[in-house]
C-alpha positions in Angstrom: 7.3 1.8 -16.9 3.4 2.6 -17.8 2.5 -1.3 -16.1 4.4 -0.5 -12.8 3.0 2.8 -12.5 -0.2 1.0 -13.0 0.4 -1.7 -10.6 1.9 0.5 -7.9 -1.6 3.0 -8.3 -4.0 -0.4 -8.0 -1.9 -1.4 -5.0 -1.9 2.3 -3.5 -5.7 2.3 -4.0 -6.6 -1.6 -2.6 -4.0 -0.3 0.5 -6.3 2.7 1.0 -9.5 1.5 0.6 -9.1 -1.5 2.8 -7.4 1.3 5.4 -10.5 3.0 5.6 -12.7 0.5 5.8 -11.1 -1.3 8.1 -10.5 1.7 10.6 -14.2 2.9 10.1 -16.3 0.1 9.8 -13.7 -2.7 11.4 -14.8 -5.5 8.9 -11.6 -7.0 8.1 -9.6 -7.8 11.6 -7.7 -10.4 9.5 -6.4 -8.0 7.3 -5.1 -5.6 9.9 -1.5 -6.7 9.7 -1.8 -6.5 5.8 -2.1 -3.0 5.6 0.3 -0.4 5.3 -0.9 2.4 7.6 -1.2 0.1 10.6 2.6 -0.5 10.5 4.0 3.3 10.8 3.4 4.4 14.2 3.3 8.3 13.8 -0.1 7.8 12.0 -2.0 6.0 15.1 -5.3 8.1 15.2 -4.8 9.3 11.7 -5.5 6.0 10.0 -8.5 6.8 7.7 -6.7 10.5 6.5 -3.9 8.6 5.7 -6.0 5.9 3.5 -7.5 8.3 2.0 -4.2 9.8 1.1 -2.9 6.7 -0.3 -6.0 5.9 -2.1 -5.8 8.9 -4.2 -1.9 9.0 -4.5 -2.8 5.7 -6.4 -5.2 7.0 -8.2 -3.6 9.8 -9.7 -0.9 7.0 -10.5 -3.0 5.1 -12.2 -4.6 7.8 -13.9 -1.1 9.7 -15.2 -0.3 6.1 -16.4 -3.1 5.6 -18.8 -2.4 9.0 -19.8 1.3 8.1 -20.9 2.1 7.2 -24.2 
């Protein structure tokens, strides 16, 4: 349980990092299909609030999982 909470927070954090800098900055056009945000509709506009959201979702993740015993 402690390695997929760890793997789930690493893949919440990569998903919103590469969200925001992709919506800010626009670096990465390849990668726009790859990332989660850009698939649910409801969020058009709200891209980089909802990468950050992600990003520290997975970071608490991660965080309560090295924390686990």
């Amino acid at each position: 349980m402690k390695e997929l909470l760890k793997l789930l927070g690493v893949l919440l954090l990569l998903q919103g990092w590469g969200t925001v800098v992709n919506t800010v900055l626009g670096w990465w056009r390849w990668a726009h299909d790859l990332l989660l945000v850009n698939h649910i509709g409801f969020l058009d506009g709200y891209e980089v609030f909802a990468g950050v959201v992600l990003g520290l979702i997975g970071l608490f993740l991660y965080t309560a999982a090295g924390k686990r015993a």
